[in-house]
C-alpha positions as CSV (number, residue, x, y, z in Angstrom):
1,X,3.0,-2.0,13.0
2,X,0.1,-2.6,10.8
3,X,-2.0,0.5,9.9
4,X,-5.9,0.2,8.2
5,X,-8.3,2.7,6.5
6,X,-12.0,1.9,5.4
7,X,-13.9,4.7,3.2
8,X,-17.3,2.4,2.9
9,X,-17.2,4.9,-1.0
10,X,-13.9,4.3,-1.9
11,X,-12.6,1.3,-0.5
12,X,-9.9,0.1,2.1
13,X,-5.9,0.2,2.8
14,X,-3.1,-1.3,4.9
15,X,0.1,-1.5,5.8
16,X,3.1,-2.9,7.2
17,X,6.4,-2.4,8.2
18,X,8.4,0.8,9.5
19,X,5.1,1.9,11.4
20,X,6.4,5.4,12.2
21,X,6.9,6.2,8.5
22,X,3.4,5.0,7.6
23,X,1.9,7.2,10.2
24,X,4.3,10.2,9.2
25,X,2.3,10.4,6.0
26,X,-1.1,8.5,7.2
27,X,-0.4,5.8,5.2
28,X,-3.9,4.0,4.9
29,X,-5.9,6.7,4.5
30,X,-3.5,8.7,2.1
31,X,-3.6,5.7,-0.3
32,X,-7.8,5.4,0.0
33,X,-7.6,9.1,-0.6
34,X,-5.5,8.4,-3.4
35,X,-7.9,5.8,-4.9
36,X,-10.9,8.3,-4.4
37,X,-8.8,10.7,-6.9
38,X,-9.4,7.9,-9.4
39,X,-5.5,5.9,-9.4
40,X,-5.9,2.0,-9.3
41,X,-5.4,0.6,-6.0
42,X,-1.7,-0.4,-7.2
43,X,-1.0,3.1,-8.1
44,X,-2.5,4.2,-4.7
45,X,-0.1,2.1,-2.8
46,X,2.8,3.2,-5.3
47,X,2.1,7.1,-4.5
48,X,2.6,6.6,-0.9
49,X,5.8,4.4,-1.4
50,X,7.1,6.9,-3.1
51,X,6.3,9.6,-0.4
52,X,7.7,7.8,2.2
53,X,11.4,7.5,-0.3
54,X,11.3,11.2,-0.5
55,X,10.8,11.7,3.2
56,X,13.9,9.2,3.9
57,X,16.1,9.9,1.2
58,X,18.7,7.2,1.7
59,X,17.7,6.1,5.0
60,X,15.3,4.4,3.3
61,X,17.3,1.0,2.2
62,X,17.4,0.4,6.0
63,X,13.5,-0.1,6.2
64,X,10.4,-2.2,4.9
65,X,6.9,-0.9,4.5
66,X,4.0,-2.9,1.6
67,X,0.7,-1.1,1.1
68,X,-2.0,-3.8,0.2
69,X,-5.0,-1.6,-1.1
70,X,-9.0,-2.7,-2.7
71,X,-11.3,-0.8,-4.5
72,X,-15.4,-0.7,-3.9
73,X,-14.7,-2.4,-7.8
74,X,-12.8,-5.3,-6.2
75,X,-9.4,-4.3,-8.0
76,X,-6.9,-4.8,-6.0
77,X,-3.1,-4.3,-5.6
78,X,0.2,-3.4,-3.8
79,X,3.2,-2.0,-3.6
80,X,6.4,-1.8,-1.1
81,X,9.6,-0.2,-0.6
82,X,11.9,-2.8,-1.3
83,X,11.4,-6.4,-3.0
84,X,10.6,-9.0,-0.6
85,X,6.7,-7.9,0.2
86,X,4.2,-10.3,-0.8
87,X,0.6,-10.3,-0.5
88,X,-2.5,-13.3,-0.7
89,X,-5.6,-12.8,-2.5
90,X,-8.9,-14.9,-1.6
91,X,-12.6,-15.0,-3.6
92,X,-14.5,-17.3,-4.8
93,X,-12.6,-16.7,-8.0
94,X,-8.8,-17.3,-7.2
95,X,-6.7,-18.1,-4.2
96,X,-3.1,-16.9,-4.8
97,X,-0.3,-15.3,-3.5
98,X,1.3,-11.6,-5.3
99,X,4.6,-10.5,-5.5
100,X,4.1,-6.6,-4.7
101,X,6.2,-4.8,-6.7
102,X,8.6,-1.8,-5.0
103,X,10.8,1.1,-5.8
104,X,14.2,-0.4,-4.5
């Protein structure tokens, strides 16, 4: 279930995966939120990972969610809970595809 937050100051957010854990800590706009506190958009989407381990505890190997975040900079980043999450990256400068990194 993909989730998406826009903060035309800050910048935007998404995510996928395990939609009821995303909207347990309001995913999107906790990482924007995040990013307005001054963390990187990588860090953002790290922060909120890591909220959603706590919440799970070990229940969490059984489940997938990736943040993708921007700033109003144009930095970008990601971040899931387990490997596997990757994310593309189009501009006039680069086309490529990220592997996110994640906490398990």
């Amino acid at each position: 279930m993909p989730d998406f937050f826009v903060d035309n100051e800050v910048g935007a957010a998404t995510a996928t995966g395990q939609g009821e854990d995303v909207i347990r800590i309001a995913g999107s706009h906790t990482v924007v939120e995040l990013m307005r506190q001054g963390l990187s958009p990588e860090a953002a989407c790290k922060r909120a990972v890591e909220r959603i381990l706590r919440i799970k505890g070990d229940k969490a190997k059984d489940i997938q969610i990736g943040f993708i975040a921007i700033n109003k900079k144009g930095q970008y980043g990601g971040y899931a809970l387990q490997k596997g999450f990757s994310y593309a990256v189009k501009s006039e400068k680069e086309e490529r595809l990220y592997k996110a990194k994640s906490l398990i």
